[in-house]
N, C-alpha and C positions, 0 to 999 in steps of 0.2 A: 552928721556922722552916723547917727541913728539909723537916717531915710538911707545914705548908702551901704552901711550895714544889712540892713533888710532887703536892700536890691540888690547883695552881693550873696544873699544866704539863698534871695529868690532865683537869683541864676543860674547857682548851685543844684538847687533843688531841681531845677527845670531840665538842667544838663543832665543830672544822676537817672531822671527820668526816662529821657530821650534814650540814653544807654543801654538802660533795662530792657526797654520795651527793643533795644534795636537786638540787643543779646536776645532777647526770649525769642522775636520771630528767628533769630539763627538757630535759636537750639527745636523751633517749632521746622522751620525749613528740613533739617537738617533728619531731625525726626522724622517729617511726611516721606524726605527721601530714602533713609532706610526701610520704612514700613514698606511704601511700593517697589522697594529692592526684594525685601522680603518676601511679597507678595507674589511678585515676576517669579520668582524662584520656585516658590511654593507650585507655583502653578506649570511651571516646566517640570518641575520632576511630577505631579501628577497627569501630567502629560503624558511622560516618559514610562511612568509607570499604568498608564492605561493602558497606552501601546505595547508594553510588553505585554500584558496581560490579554489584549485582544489575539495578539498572535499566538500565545501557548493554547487560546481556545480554539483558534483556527485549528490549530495544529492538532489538537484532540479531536475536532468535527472531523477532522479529511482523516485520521487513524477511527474514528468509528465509522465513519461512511464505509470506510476500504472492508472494516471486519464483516459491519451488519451486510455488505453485497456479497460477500463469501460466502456466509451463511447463510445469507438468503437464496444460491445456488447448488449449495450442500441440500438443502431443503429439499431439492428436487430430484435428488440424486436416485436412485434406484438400488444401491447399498450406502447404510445410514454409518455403517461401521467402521470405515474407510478413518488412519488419523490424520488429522490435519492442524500445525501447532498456529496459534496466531500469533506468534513470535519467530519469524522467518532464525534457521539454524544453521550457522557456518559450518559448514564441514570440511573445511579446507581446501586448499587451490585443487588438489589433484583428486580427491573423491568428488567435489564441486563437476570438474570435468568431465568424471566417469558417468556421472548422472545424468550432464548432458548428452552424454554416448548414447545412452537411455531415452532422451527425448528425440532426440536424431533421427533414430529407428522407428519408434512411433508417429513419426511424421512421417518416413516412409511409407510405413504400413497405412497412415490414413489417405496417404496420394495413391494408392497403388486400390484401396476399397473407391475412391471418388472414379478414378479410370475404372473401376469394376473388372477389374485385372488379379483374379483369384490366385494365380503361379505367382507375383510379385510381392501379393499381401502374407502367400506362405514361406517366399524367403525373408522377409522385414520381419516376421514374426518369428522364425529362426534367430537372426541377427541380434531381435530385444532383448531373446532369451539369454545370448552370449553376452551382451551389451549389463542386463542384470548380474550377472554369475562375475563379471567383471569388476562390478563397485566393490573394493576394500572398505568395508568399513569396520572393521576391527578399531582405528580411530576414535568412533562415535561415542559418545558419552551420554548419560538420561535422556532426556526424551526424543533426541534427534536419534539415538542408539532405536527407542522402542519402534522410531514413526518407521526409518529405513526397513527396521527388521520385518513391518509388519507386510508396509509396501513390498517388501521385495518378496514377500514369501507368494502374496496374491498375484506380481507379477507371471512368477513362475505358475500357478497352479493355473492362471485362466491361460496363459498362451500356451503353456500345453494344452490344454483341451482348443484351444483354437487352431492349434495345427492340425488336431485328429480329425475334426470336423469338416464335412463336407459342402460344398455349395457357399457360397455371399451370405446369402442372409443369415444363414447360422454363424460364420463368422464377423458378419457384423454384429450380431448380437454379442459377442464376446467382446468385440470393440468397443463397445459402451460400456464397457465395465472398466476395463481397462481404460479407459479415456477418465474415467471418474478418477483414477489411481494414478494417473497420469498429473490432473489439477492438483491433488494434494500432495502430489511429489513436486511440482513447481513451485508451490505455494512455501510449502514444510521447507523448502530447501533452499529457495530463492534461487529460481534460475534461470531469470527472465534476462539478467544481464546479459548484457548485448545482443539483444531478440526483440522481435516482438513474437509477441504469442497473445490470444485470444480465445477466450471459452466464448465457445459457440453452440447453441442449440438449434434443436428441429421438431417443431411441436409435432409432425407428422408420423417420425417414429413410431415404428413397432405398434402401429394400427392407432397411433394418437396419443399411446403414452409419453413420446417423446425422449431425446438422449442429444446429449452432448457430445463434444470433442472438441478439442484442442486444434489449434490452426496457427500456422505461420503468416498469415496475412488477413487484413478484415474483408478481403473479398468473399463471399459463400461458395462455397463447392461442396457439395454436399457426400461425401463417407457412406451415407444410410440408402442414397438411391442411387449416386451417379448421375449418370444421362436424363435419366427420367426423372428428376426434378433436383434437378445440379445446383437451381436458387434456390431452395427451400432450403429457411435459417435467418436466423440474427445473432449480432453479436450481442454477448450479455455480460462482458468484461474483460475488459484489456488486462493482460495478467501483468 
């Protein structure tokens, strides 16, 4: 009775054993499986959050590349005065418009200097003049109120003197100013939409100082000579 006593208490034991160790690998299973749940997770939201995180620096590089090529073209400018905001400024559907009126005519006036067609660059420079006097902006509020006021005033004062002026070359030389006032009206006002436009330069200008303008296509025709050097130019930013 003893010996089966003892081989009943031994089986017991054996079994209770067997139990334990089968319960601990479940709860050891059981555990690895949540840890590498855990893990998977961990590792998808640092994923998740990398990737956003790469994209908002993306997103900051192409917003400072846009700034720093701005101003690295202001740089060159020939009036440093000029405002130009680098926070593009709604000014509404219908001033937005008048503005374009604005750009319009300045594309006239540069097609009509590229032909070397002095009669057609002094009605385009008429037309800007009316085309400015046109923009309402009573609208305008802080700094799009100051940038228009300042633009528009310079508008008027160089193309008057561009109409009294006699001869291309003197009025090209107004044109480059005006072309300056032109970018930072694009720029300040955003009104590239539905356009393309392109700030163009020509290092040959005005005996190699060089001047810009504004252009509805990235082909060169050159404003500063015409005929006699119609390719002279690159493009230095798609607006």
């Amino acid at each position: 009775m003893k010996t089966m006593k003892a081989i009943l208490m031994s089986t017991s034991l054996v079994a209770l054993t067997i139990l334990g160790a089968c319960n601990g690998n479940q709860q050891n299973e059981h555990g690895d499986h949540d840890h590498e749940h855990h893990e998977d997770m961990e590792a998808k939201d640092g994923a998740h959050d990398h990737s956003m995180m790469e994209e908002h620096h993306n997103e900051m590089e192409q917003e400072e590349a846009m700034h720093q090529q701005h101003e690295s073209i202001r740089d060159n400018f020939a009036h440093q005065d000029i405002i130009i905001l680098d926070d593009p400024y709604w000014a509404g559907k219908l001033v937005n418009q008048e503005m374009k009126e604005v750009l319009n005519a300045y594309l006239e006036m540069k097609n009509a200097l590229v032909n070397s067609n002095a009669s057609a660059a002094d009605k385009a420079v008429a037309k800007m003049s009316s085309m400015v006097e046109a923009v309402d902006g009573s609208s305008l509020e802080g700094e799009g109120k100051e940038a228009w006021e300042q633009h528009a005033s310079l508008y008027k004062d160089k193309l008057a003197e561009m109409q009294h002026v006699q001869g291309l070359e003197e009025k090209r030389s107004y044109f480059s100013h005006i072309s300056e006032i032109v970018y930072c009206t694009v720029k300040s006002f955003d009104l590239k939409e539905d356009m393309e436009l392109y700030a163009t330069y020509c290092p040959m200008a005005f005996d190699g100082k060089g001047a810009y303008w504004i252009a509805e296509t990235d082909q060169i025709r050159n404003p500063y000579f015409g005929e006699k050097m119609m390719k002279c130019g690159e493009v230095k930013e798609e607006l």
